[in-house]
N, C-alpha and C positions, 0 to 999 in steps of 0.2 A: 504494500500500500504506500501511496508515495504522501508525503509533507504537504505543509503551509508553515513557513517560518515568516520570523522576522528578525530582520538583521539591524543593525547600529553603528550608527557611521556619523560626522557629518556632513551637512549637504556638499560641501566641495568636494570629499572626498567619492561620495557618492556619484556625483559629477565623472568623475577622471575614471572610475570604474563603468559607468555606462559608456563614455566613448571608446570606454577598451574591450567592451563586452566582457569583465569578468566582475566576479568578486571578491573580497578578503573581508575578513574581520577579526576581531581583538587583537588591533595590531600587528593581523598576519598570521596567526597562529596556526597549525594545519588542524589540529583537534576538533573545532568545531565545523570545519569545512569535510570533515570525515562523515559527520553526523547526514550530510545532504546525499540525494541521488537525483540521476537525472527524473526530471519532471518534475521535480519541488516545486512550489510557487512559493517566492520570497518576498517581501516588501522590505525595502529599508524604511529605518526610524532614523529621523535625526535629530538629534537632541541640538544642535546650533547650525550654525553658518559655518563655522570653522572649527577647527581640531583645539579644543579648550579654550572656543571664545567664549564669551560672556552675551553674545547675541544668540539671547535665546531664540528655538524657531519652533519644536517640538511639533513638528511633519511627517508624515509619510511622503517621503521624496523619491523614490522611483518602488517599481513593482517588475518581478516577471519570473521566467520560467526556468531553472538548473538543468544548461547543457550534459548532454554526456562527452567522455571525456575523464582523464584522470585530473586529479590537486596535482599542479604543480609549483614550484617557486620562478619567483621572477626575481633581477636586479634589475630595483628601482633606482641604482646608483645611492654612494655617499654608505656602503655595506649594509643598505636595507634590505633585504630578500624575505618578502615575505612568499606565503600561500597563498594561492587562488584559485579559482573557478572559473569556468564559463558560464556566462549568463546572457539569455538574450531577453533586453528586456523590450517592454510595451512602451507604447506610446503612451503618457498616460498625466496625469498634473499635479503638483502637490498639494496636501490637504492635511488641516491640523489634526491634532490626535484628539484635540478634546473632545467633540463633537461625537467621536465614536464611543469613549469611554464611557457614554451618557445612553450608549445602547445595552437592554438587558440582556444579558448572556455574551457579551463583547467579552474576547479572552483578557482583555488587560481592564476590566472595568473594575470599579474598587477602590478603596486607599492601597497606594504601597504599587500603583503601577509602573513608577519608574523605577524600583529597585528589582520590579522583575526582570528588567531588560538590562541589571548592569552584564551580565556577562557577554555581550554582545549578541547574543543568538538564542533565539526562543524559538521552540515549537508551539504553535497554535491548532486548534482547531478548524476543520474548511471555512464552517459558517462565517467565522470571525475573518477569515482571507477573504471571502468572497463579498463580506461587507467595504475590507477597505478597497479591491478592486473597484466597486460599484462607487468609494465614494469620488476614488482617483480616474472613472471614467475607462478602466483599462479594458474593460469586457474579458480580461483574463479568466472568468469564472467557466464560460464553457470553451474556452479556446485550449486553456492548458490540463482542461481536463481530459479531451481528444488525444493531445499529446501523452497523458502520464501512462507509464508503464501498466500494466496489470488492469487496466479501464475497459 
């Protein structure tokens, strides 16, 4: 059975990852990029504008679907090397978090929803994906279900 996650980034870096088609998270780590298979649908969260600003933005800024393909490392130059993925994402727009959090049975609704996401990567329930599709406009809901493995 394939995922709905969401990943934590923020928006710049989210950025540089969609025009490269892949992913990374927690600073690159491979572990949790282990946890993914192809057909996952992913949404990044992002908690600012930049990597430890102080501009708060707290969006869902891109959405889409886990190529297959293995994790591999990339130099990003300056001895960064982190993990990644392929991802091919949606067209799609960004949309704040609060508004969802405010839906009943939303997987992050609740006090204490930021600290679920501190490890960068959460697995979610479909419903809760297919709501933030719907609200980012992605139509992901039956397009990457066609694609996911075992469907």
């Amino acid at each position: 059975m394939s995922g709905s996650w969401i990943a934590v980034a923020c928006a710049e870096h989210v950025r540089r990852g969609m025009a490269l088609g892949i992913m990374q998270v927690s600073h690159g780590k491979a572990g949790p990029l282990c946890r993914l298979a192809p057909g996952d649908r992913v949404a990044y969260y992002s908690p600012s504008e930049t990597l430890g600003g102080g501009d708060r933005l707290q969006s869902f800024t891109a959405i889409g679907v886990v190529l297959g393909g293995e994790i591999y490392q990339a130099d990003m130059g300056g001895g960064f090397r982190p993990f990644q993925r392929a991802v091919r994402y949606l067209k799609a727009r960004p949309v704040p978090i609060r508004p969802l959090l405010e839906r009943p049975g939303f997987a992050l609704a609740g006090k204490g929803w930021g600290a679920r996401l501190r490890f960068g990567l959460l697995r979610i329930d479909e419903p809760s994906m297919d709501a933030i599709a719907a609200a980012m406009g992605a139509g992901i809901a039956g397009i990457a279900r066609k694609e996911r493995p075992g469907r």
